[in-house]
MMTF fields as JSON, N, C-alpha, C and O atoms, coordinates in Angstrom:
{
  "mmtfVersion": "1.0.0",
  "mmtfProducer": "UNKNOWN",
  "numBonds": 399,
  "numAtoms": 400,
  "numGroups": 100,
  "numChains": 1,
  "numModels": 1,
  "chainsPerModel": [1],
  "groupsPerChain": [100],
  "chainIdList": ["A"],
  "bondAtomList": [4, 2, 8, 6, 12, 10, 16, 14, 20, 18, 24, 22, 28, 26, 32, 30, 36, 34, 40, 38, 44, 42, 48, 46, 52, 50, 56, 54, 60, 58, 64, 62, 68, 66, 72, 70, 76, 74, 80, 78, 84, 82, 88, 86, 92, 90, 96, 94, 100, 98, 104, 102, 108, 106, 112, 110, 116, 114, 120, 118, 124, 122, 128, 126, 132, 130, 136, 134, 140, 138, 144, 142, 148, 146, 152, 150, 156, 154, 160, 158, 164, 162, 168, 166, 172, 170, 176, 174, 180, 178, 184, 182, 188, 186, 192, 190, 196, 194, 200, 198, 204, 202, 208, 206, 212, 210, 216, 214, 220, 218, 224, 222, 228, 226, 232, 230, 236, 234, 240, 238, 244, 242, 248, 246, 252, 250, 256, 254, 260, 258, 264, 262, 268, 266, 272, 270, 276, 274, 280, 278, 284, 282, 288, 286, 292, 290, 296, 294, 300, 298, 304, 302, 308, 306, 312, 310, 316, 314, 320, 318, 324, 322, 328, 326, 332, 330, 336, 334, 340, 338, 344, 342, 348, 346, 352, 350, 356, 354, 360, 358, 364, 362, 368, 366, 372, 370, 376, 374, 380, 378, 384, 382, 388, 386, 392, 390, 396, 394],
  "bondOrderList": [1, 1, 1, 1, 1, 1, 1, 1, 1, 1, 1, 1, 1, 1, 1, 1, 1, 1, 1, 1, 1, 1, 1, 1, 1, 1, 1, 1, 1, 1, 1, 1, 1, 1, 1, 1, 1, 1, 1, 1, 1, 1, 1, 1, 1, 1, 1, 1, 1, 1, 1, 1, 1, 1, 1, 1, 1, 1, 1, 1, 1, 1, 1, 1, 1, 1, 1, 1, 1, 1, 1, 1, 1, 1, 1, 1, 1, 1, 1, 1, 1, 1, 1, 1, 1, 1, 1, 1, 1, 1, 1, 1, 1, 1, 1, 1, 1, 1, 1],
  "groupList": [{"groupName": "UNK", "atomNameList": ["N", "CA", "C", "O"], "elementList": ["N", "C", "C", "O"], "formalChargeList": [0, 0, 0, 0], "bondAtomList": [1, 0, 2, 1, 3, 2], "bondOrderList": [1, 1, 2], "singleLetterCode": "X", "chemCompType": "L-PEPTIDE LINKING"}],
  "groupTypeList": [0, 0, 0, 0, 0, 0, 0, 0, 0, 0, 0, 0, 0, 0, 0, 0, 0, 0, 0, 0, 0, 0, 0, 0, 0, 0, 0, 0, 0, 0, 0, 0, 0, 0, 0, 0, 0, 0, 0, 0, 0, 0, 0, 0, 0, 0, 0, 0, 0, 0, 0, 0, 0, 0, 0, 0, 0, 0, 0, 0, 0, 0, 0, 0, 0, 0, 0, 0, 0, 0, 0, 0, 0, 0, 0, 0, 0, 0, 0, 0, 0, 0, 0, 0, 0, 0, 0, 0, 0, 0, 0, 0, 0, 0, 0, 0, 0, 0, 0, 0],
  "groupIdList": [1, 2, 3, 4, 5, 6, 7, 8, 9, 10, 11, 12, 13, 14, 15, 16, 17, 18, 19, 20, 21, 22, 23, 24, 25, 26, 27, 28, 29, 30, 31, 32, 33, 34, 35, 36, 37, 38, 39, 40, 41, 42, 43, 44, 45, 46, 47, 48, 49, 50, 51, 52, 53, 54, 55, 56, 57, 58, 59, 60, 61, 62, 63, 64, 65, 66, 67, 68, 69, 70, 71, 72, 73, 74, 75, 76, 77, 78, 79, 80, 81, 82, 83, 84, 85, 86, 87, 88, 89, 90, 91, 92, 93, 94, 95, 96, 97, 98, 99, 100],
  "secStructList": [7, 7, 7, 6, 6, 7, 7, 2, 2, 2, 2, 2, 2, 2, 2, 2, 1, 6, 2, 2, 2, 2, 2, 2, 2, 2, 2, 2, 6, 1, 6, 6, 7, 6, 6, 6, 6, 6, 2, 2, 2, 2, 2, 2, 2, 2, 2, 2, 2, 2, 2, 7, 7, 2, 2, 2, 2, 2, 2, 2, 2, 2, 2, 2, 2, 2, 2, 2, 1, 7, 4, 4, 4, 6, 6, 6, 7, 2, 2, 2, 2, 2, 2, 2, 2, 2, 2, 2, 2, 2, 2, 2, 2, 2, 1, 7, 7, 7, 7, 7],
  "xCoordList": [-37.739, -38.515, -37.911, -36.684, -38.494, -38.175, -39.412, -40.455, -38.869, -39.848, -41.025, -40.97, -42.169, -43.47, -42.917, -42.04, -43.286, -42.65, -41.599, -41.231, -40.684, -39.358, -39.246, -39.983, -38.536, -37.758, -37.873, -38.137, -37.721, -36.753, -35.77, -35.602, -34.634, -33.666, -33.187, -32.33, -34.522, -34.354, -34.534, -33.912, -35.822, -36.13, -34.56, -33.864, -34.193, -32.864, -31.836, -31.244, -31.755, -30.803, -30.876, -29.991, -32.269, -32.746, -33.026, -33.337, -32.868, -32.954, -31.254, -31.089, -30.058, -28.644, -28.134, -27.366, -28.778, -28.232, -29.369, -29.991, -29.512, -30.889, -30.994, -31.743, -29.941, -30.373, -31.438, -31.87, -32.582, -34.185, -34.377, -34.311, -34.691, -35.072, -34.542, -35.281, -33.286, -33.186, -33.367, -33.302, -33.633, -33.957, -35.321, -35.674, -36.65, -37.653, -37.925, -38.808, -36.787, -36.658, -36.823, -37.85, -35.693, -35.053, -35.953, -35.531, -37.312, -37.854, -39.333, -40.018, -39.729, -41.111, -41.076, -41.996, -39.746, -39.752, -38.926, -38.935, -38.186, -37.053, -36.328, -35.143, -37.62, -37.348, -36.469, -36.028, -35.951, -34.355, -33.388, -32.256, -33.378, -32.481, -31.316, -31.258, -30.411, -30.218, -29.479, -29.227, -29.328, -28.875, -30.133, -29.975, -31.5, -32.529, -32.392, -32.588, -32.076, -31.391, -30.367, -30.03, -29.825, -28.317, -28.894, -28.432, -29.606, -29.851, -31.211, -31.619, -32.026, -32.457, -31.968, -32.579, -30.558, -29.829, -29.082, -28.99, -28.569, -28.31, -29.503, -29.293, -30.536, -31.805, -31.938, -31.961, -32.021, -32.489, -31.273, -31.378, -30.102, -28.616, -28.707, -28.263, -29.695, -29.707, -30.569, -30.235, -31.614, -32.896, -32.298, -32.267, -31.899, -31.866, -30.282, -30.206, -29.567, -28.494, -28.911, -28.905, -29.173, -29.534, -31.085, -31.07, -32.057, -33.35, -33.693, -34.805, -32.626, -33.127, -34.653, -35.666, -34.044, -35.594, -34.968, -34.1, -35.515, -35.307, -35.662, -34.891, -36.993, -37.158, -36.473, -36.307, -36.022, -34.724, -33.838, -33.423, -33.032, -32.189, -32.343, -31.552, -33.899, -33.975, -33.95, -33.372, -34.419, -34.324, -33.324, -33.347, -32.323, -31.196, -30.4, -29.775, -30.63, -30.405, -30.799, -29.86, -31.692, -32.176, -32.093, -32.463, -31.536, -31.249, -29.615, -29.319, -28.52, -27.516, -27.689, -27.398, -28.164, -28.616, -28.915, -28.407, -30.011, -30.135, -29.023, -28.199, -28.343, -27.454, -25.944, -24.799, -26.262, -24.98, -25.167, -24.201, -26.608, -26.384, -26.996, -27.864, -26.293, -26.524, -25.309, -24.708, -24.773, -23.803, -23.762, -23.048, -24.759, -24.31, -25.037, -25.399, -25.156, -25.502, -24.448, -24.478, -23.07, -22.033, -21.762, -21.65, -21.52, -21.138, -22.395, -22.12, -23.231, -24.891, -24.495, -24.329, -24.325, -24.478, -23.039, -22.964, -22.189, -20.981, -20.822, -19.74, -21.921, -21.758, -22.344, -22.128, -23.25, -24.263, -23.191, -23.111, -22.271, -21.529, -20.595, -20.581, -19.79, -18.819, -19.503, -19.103, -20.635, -21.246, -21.814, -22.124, -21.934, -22.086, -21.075, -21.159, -20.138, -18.394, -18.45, -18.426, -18.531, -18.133, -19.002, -18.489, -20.268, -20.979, -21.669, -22.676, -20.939, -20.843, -19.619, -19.637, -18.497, -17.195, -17.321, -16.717, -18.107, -18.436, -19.341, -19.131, -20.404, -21.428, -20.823, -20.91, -20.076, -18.947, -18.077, -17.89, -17.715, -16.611, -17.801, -17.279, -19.426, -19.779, -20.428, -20.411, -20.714, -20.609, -19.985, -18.834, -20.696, -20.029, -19.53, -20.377, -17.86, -17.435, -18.424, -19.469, -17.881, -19.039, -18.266, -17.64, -18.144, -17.538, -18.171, -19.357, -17.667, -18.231, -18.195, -18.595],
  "yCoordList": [29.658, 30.793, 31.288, 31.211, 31.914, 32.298, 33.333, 33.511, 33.925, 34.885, 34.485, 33.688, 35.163, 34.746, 34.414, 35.154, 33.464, 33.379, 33.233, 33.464, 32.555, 31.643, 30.624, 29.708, 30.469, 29.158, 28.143, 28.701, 26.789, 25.594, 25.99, 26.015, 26.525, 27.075, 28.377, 28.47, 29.102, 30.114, 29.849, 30.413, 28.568, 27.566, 26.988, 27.318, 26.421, 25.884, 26.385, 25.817, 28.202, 28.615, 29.42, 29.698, 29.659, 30.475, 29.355, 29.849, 27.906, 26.723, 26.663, 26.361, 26.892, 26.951, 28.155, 28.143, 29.48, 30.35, 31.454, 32.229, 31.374, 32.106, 33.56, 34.043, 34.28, 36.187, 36.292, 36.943, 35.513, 36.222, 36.289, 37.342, 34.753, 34.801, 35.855, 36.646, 35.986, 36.798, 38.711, 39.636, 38.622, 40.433, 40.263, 41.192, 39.209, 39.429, 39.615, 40.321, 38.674, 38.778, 40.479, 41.156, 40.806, 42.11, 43.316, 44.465, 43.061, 44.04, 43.853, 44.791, 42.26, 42.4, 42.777, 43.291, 42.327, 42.232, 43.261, 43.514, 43.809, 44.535, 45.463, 45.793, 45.864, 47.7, 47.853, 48.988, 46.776, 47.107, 47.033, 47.098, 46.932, 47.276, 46.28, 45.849, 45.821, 44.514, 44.519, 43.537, 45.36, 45.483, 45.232, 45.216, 45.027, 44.121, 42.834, 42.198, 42.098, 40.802, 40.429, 39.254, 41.319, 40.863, 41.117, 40.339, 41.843, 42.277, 41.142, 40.775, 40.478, 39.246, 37.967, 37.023, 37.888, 36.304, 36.865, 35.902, 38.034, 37.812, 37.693, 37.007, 38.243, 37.765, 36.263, 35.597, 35.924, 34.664, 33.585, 32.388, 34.432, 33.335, 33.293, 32.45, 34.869, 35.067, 34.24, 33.549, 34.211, 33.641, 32.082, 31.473, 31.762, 30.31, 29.953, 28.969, 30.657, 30.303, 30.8, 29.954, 31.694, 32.35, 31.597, 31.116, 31.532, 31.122, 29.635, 29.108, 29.173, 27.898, 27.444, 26.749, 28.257, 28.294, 27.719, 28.243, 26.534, 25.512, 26.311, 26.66, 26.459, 27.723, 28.43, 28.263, 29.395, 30.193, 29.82, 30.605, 28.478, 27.798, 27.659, 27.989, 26.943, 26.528, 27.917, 27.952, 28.709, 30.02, 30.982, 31.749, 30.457, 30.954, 30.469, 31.18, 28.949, 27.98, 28.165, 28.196, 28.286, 29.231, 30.452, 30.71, 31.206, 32.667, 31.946, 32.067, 31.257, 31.414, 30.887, 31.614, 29.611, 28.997, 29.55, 29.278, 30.605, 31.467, 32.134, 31.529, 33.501, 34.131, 33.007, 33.386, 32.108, 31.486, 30.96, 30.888, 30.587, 30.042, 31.102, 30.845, 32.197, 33.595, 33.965, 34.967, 33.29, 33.492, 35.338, 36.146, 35.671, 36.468, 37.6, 38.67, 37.527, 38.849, 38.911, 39.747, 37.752, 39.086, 39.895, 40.972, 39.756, 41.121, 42.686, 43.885, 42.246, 43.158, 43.707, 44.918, 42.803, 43.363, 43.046, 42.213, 43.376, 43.294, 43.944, 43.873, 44.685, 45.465, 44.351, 44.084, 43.709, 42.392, 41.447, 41.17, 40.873, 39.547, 40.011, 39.362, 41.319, 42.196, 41.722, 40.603, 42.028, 42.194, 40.594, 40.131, 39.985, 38.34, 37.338, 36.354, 37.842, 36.94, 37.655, 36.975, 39.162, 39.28, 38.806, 38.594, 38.552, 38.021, 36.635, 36.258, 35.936, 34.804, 34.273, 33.421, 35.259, 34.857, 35.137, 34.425, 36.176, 36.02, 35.229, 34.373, 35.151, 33.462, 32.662, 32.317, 32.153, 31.059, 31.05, 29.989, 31.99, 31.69, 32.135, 32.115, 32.506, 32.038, 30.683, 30.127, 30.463, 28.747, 28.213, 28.596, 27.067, 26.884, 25.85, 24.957, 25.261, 24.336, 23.223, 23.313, 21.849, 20.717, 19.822, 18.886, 19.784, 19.074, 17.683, 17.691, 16.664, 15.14, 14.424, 13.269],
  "zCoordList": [-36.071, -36.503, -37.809, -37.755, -39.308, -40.298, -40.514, -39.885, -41.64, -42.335, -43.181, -44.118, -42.727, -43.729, -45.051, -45.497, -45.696, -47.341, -47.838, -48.99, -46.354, -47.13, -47.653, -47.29, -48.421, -49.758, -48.51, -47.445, -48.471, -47.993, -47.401, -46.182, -48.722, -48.66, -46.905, -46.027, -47.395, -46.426, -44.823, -43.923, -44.659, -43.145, -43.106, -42.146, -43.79, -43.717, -42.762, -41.843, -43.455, -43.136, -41.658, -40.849, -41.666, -40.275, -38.808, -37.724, -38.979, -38.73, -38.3, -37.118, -39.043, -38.722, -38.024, -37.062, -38.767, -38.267, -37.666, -38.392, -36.244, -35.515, -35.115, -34.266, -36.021, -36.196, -36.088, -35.137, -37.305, -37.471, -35.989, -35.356, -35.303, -33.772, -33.109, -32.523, -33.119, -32.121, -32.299, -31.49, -33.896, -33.811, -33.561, -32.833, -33.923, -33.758, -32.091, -31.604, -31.229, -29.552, -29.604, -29.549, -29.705, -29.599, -30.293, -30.166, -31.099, -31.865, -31.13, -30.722, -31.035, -30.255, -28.303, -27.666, -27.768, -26.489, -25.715, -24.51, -26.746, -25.84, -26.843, -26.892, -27.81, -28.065, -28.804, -28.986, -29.446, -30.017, -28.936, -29.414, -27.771, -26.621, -26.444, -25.293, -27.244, -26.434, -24.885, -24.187, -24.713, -23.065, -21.976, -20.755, -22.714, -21.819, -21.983, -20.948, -23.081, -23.223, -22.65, -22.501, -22.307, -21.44, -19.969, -19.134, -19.599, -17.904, -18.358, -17.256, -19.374, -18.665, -18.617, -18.117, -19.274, -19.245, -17.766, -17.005, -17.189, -15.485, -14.375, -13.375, -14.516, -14.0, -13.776, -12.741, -15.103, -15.109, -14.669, -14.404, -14.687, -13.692, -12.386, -11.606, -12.064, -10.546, -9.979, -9.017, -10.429, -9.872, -9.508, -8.439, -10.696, -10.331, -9.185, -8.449, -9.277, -8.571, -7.203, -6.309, -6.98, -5.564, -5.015, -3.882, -5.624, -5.265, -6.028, -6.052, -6.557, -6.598, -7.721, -7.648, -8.591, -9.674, -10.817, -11.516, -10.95, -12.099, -13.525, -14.42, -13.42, -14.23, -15.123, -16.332, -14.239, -14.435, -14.961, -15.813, -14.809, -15.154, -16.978, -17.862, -17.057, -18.059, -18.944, -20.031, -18.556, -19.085, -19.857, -20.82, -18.782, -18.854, -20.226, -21.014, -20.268, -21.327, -22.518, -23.314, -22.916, -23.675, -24.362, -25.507, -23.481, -24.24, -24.475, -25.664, -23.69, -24.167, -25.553, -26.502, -25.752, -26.817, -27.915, -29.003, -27.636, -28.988, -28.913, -29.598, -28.222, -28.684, -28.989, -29.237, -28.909, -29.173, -30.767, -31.526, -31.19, -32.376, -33.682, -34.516, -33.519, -34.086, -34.956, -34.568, -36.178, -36.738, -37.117, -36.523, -38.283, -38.626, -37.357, -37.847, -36.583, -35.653, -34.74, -33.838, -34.923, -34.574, -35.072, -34.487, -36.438, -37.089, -36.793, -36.733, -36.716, -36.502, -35.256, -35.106, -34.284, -32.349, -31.976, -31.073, -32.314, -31.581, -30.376, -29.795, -29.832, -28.336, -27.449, -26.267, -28.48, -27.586, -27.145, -25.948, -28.104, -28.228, -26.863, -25.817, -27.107, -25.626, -25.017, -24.697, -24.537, -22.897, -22.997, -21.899, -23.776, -23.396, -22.974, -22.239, -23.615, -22.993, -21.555, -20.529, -21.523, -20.185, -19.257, -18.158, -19.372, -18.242, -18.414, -17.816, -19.349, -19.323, -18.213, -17.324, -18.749, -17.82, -16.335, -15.532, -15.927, -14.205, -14.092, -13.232, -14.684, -14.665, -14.266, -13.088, -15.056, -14.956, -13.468, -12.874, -13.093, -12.138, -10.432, -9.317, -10.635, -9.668, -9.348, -8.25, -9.91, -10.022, -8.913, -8.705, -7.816, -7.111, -6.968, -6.993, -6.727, -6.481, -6.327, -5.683, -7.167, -6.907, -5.37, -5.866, -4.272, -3.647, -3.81, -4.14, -3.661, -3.656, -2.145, -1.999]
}
């Protein structure tokens, strides 16, 4: 996603680095809020870990994806990036053992 009437240059860079995407997320879907972006990447961990929704999963994949490939919107949302390590890091540790 880029802005009506970018350079090459500018697809390029919104193509490497996905801020635009994610303020247009954050401006068409969720108010400016990003603490609805964060309560829907645990939604979408819940659903699929607890109920088994592939869905969800893919979902989930997705938002980390975008907020992960968001160079300059750490400096922008640094309250976003906090509350994404931290609930990335309990994500992570419910995860359940793979036994074989």
């Amino acid at each position: 996603l880029f802005p009506p009437g970018s350079s090459p240059s500018d697809v390029t860079q919104n193509a490497l680095d996905q801020t635009y995407s994610l303020e247009i997320l954050l401006r068409d879907f969720h108010s400016k809020n990003y603490k609805d972006v964060l309560g829907e990447l645990q939604f979408a961990f819940v659903c699929f870990l607890i109920g088994h929704v592939y869905d969800a999963f893919e979902h989930w994949k997705k938002l980390v994806h975008l907020l992960c490939s968001c160079d300059c919107a750490l400096s922008l949302y640094p309250d976003l990036y906090m509350g994404l390590i931290s609930i990335l890091h309990f994500q992570v540790k419910e995860i359940p053992d793979r036994k074989s």
